[in-house]
N, C-alpha and C positions, 0 to 999 in steps of 0.2 A: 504494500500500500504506500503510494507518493505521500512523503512529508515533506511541506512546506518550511520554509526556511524565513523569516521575517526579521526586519532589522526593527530595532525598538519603537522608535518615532517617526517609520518612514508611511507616506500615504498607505501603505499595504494596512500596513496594522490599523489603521483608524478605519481602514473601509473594511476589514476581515473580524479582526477582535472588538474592537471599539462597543461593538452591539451588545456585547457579553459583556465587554467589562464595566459598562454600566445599567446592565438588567439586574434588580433587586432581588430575584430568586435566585441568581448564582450569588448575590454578594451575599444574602443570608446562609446561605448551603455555606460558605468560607467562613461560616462564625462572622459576619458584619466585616471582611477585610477586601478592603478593596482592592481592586486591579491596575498595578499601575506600571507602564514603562518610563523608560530613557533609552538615548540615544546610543548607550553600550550597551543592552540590551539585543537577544536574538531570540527571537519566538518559532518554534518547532510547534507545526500546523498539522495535524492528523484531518486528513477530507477525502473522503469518498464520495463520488457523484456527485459532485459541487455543494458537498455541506460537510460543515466544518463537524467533526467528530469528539475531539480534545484537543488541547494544544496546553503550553508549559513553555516558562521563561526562562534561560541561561542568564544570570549578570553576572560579568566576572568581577570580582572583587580583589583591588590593589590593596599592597601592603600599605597600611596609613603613614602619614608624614613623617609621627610620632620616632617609629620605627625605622627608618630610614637614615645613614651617615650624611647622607646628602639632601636635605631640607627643601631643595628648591626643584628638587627633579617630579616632573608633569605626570600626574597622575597616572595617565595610559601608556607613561616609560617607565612605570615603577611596575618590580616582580609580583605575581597572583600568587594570592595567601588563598585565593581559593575560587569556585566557581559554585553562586548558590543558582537553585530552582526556585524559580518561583510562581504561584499561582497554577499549582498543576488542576489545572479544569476540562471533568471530564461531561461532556452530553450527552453522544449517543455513541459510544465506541463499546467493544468486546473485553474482557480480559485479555483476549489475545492480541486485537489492534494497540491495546494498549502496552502490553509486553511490547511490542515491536517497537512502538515508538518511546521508551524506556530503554530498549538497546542502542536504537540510534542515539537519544542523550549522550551513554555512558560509551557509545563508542569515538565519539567527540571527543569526549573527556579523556578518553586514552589518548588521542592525538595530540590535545591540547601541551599546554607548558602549565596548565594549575596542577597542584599536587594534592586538589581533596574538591570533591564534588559533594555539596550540600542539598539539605529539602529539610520541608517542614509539613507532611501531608495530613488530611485529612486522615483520622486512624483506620477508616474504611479502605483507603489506598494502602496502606503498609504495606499489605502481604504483597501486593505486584511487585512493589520497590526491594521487597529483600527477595522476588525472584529473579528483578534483575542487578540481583548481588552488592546492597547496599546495606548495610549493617547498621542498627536500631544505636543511636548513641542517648537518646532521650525521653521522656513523654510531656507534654502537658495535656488539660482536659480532654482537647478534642483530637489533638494531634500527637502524630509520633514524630520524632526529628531521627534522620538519618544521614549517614555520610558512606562515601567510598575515599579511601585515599591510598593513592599511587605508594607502593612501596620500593 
């Protein structure tokens, strides 16, 4: 199944996601959290027959300032302390569409230069995430928090 590839704040995402990300039965199903991009952002699009099935956000996350010898180096030259998910929203997809589009993430993420892939899912999602081989670092009420990281 073709996955779409979407850049954060580019025309794609306001005419593909935008509908979702401010429809009030998906922001209540997310616990009231809303949906939001930027421009380093990339949205991995799950759509069969010209409708959108789930889709999920990549933001890679730089080491912060703090952390850095060199104070003054631009955020998008400074090294990834990690690569979170965000907003993984499912509508009408399979366990299995969704396995698949969980492998493509995580096989990103083996290419990438981040050395740990983050989420924070709804608990109903988990089990997909530790099938595609993310290991449970947390809970809160609604969610589990999980990670993979490169060894």
């Amino acid at each position: 199944m073709p996955i779409l590839r979407i850049v954060g704040t580019s025309p794609d995402f306001y005419r593909e996601l935008a509908p979702y990300a401010t429809d009030p039965v998906i922001i209540n199903k997310r616990g009231n959290l809303a949906i939001t991009t930027k421009e380093s952002m990339t949205w991995l699009v799950l759509k069969k027959n010209g409708k959108i099935k789930a889709f999920i956000g990549e933001d890679p996350i730089h080491l912060p300032k703090k952390d850095m010898k060199d104070k003054d180096v631009p955020v998008e030259q400074r090294p990834l302390q990690q690569t979170k998910l965000q907003a993984f929203v499912v509508l009408d997809a399979t366990d299995d569409e969704l396995l698949g589009l969980l492998e493509e993430v995580v096989d990103r993420f083996k290419k990438s230069p981040s050395p740990m892939l983050t989420a924070s899912v709804l608990n109903e999602h988990a089990i997909l995430f530790k099938k595609a081989h993310f290991k449970v670092t947390g809970y809160k009420v609604n969610f589990t928090d999980l990670a993979i990281v490169k060894t």
